[in-house]
N, C-alpha and C positions, 0 to 999 in steps of 0.2 A: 908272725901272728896275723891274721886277721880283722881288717880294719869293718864296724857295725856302723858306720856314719853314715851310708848311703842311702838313697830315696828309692822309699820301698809303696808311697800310696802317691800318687799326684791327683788331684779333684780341678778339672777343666772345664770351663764353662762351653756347652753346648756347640756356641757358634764359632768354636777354637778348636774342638774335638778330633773333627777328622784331620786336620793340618798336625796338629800334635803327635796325633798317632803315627802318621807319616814319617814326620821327625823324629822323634823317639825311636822307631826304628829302625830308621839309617842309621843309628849313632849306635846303636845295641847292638844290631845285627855285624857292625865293627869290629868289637872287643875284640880282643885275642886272648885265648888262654893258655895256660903253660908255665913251666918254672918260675916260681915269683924271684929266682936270682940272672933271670935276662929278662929281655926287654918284654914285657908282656903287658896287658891291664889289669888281668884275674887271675891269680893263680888258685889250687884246690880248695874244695871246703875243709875245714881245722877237724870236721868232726864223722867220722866213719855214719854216722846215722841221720847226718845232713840231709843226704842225697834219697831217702827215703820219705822223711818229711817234709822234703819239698815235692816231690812226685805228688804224694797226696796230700798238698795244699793245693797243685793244680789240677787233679783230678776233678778235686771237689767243685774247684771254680766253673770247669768247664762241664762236668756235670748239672753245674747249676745256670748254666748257661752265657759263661763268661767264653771269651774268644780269645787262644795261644795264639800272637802275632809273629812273635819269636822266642827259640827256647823255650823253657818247658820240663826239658829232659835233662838225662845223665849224660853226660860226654866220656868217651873212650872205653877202654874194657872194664872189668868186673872190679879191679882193685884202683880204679883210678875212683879219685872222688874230686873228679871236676863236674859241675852242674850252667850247664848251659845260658848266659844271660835272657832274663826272660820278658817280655813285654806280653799283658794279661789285661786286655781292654773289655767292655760292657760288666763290672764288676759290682755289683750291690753288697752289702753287710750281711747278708745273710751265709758266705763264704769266707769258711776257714781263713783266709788268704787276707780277708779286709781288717777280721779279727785278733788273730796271733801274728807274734813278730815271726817274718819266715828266717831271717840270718842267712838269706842266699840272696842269688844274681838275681 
């Protein structure tokens, strides 16, 4: 199964911003994905229609003016439903993404 505990909004004070982001990326841009029965951090999303409502949870963002640092996307071919861990900075409430629970990376 799939574990929902993970930190999906972080709120950073201004003069910590860009250092955060930094970090947060090195450690994102890390993950590995792949079989969740070897050594991996992420394995697939549980739900064939994950990988579609998260595209357009990021679309949205970055339509509305939010910045993909990392991930974002689909990972691998057509039937794979691995979704790449995503770091999604300059973010306001008026995106999908601040709103609904996304249940991805």
């Amino acid at each position: 199964g799939q574990s929902c505990c993970s930190i999906e909004r972080v709120y950073v004070h201004e003069s910590l911003y860009s250092d955060f982001l930094d970090r947060a990326h090195q450690v994102i841009s890390g993950y590995n994905l792949g079989d969740p029965t070897t050594e991996v951090d992420m394995g697939p999303m549980a739900q064939p229609q994950a990988i579609e409502f998260l595209e357009g949870q990021v679309k949205d963002a970055q339509e509305r003016g939010a910045r993909v640092l990392c991930g974002g996307s689909k990972v691998g071919d057509e039937r794979a439903r691995f979704f790449a861990p995503t770091l999604i900075a300059d973010c306001d409430h008026s995106m999908e993404v601040m709103r609904e629970e996304s249940f991805g990376p």
